[in-house]
N, C-alpha and C positions, 0 to 999 in steps of 0.2 A: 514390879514386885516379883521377888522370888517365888515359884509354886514347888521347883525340887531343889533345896536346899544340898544334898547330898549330891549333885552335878551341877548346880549352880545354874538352874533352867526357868528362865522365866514365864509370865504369864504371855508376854507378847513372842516370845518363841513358840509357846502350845499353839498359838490361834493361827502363828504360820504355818506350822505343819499342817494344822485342821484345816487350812484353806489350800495346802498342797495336795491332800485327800488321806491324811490320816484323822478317825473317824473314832475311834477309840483308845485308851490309856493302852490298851500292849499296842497296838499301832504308833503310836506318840512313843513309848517306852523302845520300839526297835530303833528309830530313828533321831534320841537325843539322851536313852539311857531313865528318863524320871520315870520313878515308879519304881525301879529295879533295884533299888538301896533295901531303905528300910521301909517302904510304902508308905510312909503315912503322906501323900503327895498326891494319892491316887482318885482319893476323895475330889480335889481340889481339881484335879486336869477332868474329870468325870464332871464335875461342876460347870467348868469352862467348856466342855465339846458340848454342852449340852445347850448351849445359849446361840447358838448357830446352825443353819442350815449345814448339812456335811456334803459336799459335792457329790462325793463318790456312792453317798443312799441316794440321792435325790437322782441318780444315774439306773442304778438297781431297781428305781421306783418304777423309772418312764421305762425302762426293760421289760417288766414284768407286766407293766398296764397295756403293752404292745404283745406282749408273749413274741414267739415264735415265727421270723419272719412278716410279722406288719402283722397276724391275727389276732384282732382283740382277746379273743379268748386263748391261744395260742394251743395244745392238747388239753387244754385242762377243764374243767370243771368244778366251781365251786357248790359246797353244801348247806344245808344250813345251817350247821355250827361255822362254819365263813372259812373250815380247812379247805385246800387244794388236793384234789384228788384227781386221779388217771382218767381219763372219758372212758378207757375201755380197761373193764375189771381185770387183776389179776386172775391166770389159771388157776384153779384151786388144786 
């Protein structure tokens, strides 16, 4: 089934790219043009990336759960609103 009519892009082309590691509609949109017409397509590929694991987060995940050369916490420190902050304060 067609998802961008205005490039003629279907739904089994989006989940190729999504599984080459494009992860979002302007990622999808650099590499086959959908989305870039008249948008109304973007719903639809937004729909479809979202029903699958994305390689390329799921890469960023295990990055960031390692931090910084293998340290768990790598310089950072969480608070407890759950933002990332500096271990050591900025100079004022």
């Amino acid at each position: 089934m067609y998802v961008c009519s205005c490039f003629g892009v279907t739904e089994q082309q989006v989940r190729e790219h999504a599984e080459a590691g494009a992860c979002t509609p302007r990622q999808i949109a650099s590499v086959c043009r959908a989305g870039t017409d008249c948008g109304s397509c973007v719903r639809r590929i937004q729909g479809l990336l979202g029903r699958g694991d994305c390689p390329r987060r799921e890469v960023l995940r295990q990055q960031f759960a390692t931090g910084p050369a293998g340290d768990p916490a790598g310089d950072r420190t969480g608070t407890a609103a759950g933002r990332v902050e500096p271990a050591v304060p900025a100079a004022v």
